[in-house]
Residue frames as qw, qx, qy, qz and C-alpha x, y, z in Angstrom:
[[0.018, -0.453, -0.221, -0.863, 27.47, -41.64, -53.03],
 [0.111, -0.250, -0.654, 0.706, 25.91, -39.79, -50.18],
 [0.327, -0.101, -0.146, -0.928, 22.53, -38.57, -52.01],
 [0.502, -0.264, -0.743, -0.356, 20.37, -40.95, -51.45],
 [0.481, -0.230, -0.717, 0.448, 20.60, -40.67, -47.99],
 [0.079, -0.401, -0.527, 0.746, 20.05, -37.55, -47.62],
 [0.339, -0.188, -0.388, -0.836, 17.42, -37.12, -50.29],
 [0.529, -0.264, -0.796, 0.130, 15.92, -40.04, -48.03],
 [0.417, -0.394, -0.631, 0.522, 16.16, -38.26, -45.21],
 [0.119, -0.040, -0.147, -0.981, 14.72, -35.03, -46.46],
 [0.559, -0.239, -0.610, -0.508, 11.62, -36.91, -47.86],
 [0.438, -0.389, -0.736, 0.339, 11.31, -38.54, -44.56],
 [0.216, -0.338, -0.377, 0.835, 11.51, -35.36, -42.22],
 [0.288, -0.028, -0.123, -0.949, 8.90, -33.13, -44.95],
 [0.496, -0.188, -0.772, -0.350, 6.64, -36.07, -44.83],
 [0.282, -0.249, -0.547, 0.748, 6.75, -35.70, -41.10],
 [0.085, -0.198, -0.296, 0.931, 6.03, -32.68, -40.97],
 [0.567, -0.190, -0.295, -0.746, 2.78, -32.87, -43.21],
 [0.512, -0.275, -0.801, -0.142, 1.77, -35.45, -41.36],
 [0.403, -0.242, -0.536, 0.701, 2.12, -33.96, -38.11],
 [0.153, 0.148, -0.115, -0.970, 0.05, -30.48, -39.85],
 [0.520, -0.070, -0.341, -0.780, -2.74, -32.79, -40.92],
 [0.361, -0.021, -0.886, 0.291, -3.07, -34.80, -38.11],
 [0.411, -0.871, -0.200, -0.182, -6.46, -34.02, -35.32],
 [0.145, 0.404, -0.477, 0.767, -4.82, -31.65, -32.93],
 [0.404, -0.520, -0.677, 0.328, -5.53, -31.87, -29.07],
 [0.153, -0.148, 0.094, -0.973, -6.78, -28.02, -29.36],
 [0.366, -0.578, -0.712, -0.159, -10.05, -28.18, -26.98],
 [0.139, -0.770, 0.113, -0.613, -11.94, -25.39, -25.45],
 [0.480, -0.519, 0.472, -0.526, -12.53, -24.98, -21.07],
 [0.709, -0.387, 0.377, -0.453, -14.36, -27.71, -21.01],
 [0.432, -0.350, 0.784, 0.274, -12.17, -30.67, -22.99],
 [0.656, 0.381, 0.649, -0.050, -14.10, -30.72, -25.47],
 [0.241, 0.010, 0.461, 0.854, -12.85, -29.50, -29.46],
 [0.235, 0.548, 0.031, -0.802, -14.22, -26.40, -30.47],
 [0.680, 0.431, 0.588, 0.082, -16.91, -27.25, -33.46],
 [0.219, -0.169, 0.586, 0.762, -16.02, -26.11, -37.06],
 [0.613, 0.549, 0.465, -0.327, -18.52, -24.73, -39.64],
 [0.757, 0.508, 0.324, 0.253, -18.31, -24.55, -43.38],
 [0.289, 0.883, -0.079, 0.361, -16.51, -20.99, -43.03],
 [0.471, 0.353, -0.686, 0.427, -13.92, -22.44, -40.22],
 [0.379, -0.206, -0.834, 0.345, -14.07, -22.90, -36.63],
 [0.231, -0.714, -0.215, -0.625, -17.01, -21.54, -34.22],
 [0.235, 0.033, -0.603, 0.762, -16.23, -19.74, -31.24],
 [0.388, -0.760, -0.502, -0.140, -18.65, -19.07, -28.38],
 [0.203, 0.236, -0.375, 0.873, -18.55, -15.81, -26.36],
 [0.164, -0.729, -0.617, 0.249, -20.38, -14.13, -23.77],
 [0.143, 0.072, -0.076, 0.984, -20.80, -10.17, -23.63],
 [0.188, 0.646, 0.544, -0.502, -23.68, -6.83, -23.69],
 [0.401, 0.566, 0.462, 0.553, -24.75, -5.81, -26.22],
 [0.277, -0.382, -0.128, 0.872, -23.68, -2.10, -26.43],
 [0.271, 0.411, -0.368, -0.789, -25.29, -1.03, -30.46],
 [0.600, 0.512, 0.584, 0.192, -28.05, -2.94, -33.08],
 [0.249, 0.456, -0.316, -0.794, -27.07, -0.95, -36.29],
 [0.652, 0.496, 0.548, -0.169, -30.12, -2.06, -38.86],
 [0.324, 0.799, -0.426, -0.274, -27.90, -0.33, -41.76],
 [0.152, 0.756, -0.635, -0.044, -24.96, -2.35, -41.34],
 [0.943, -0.036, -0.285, -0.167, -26.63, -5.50, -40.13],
 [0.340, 0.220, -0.740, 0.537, -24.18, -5.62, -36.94],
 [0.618, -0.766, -0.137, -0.113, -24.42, -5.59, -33.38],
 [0.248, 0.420, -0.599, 0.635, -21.49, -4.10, -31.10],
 [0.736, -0.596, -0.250, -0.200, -20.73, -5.82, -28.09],
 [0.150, -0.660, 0.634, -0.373, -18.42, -5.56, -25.00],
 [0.929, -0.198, -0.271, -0.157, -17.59, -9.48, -24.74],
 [0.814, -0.485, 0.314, -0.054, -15.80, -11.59, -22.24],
 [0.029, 0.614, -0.673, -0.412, -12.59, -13.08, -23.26],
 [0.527, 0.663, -0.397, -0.354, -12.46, -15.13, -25.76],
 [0.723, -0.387, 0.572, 0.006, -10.44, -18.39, -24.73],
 [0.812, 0.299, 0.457, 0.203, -10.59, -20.31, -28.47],
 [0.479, 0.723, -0.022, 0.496, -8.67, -16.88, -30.18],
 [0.544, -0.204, -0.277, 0.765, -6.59, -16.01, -27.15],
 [0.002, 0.607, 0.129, 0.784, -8.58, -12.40, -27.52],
 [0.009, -0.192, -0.563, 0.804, -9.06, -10.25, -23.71],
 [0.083, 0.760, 0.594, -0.250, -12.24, -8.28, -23.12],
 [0.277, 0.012, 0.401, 0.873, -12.73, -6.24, -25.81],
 [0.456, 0.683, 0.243, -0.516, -15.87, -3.90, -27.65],
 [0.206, -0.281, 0.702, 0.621, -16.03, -5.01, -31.34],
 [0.477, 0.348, -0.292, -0.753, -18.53, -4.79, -34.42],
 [0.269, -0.017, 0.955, 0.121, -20.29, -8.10, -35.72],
 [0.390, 0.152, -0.545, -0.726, -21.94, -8.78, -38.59],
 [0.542, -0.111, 0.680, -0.481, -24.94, -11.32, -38.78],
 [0.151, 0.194, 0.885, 0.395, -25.38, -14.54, -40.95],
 [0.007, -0.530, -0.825, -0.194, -29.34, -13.55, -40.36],
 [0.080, -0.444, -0.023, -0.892, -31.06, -9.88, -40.19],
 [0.692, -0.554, -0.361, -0.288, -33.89, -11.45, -37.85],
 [0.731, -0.258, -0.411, 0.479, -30.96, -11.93, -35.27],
 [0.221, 0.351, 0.045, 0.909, -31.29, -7.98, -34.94],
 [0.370, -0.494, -0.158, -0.771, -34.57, -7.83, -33.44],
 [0.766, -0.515, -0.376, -0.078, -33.91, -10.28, -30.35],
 [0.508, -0.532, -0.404, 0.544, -31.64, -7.86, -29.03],
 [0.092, 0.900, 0.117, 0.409, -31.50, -4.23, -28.28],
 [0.243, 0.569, -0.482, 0.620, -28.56, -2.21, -26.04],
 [0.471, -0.500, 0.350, -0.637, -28.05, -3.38, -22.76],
 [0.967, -0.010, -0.179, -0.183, -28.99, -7.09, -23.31],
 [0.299, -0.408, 0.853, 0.129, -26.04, -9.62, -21.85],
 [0.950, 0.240, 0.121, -0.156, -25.87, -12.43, -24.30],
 [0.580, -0.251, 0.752, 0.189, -24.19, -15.82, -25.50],
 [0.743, 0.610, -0.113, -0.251, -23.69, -16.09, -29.04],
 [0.682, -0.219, 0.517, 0.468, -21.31, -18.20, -31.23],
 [0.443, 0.812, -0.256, -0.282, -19.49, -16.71, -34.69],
 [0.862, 0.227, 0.213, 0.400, -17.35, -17.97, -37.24],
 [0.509, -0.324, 0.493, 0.627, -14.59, -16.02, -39.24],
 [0.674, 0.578, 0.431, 0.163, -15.53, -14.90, -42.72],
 [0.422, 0.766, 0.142, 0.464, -13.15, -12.74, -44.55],
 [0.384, 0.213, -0.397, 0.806, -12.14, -9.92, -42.76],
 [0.573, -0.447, -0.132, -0.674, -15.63, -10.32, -40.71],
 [0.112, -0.030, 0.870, -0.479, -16.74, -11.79, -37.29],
 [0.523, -0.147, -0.326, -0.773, -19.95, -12.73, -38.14],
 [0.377, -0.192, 0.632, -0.650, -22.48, -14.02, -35.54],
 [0.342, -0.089, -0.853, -0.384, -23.98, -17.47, -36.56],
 [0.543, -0.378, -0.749, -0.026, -26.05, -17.58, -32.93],
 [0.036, -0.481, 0.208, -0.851, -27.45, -15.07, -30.73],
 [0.509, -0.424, -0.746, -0.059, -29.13, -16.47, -27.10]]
């Protein structure tokens, strides 16, 4: 009989393939070094200016630099902020370095410098 083999070789080749999915990848930003992770998934660091503080909506819109760790160009885009207090150390015009996470169907700024 010819099942065994190729249940065998099924099992083999899906087993693979998780292994290969939950293995460390060699994803690492400019400088060779892996891009840190936070409880809500991986943080990226950007540069940009700040363009808007909205104190309503608890964002800040900024025109940032690409992107490198989400393959994203230079863009203008809304962000939310883990912390309201991260509202009042900038104001339109500012260039800053900040890092964000992912949350939902938010960018949400964990670090504003």
């Amino acid at each position: 009989m010819k099942i065994f083999p190729l249940a065998f070789l099924v099992g083999l080749t899906a087993s693979a393939t998780l292994f290969a999915q939950s293995s460390d990848t060699k994803e690492t930003d400019a400088k060779g070094s892996k891009p840190a992770k936070s409880a809500t998934g991986q943080v990226h660091k950007a540069t940009g200016r700040v363009v808007k503080v909205d104190f309503v909506m608890d964002e800040i819109t900024i025109v940032h630099e690409p992107v490198a760790s989400l393959s994203w160009p230079i863009m203008r885009m809304q962000f939310k902020v883990r912390d309201k207090k991260m509202l009042d150390k900038v104001k339109p015009g500012n260039n800053v370095d900040f890092d964000f996470v992912e949350s939902g169907k938010d960018y949400v700024i964990t670090d504003i410098r």
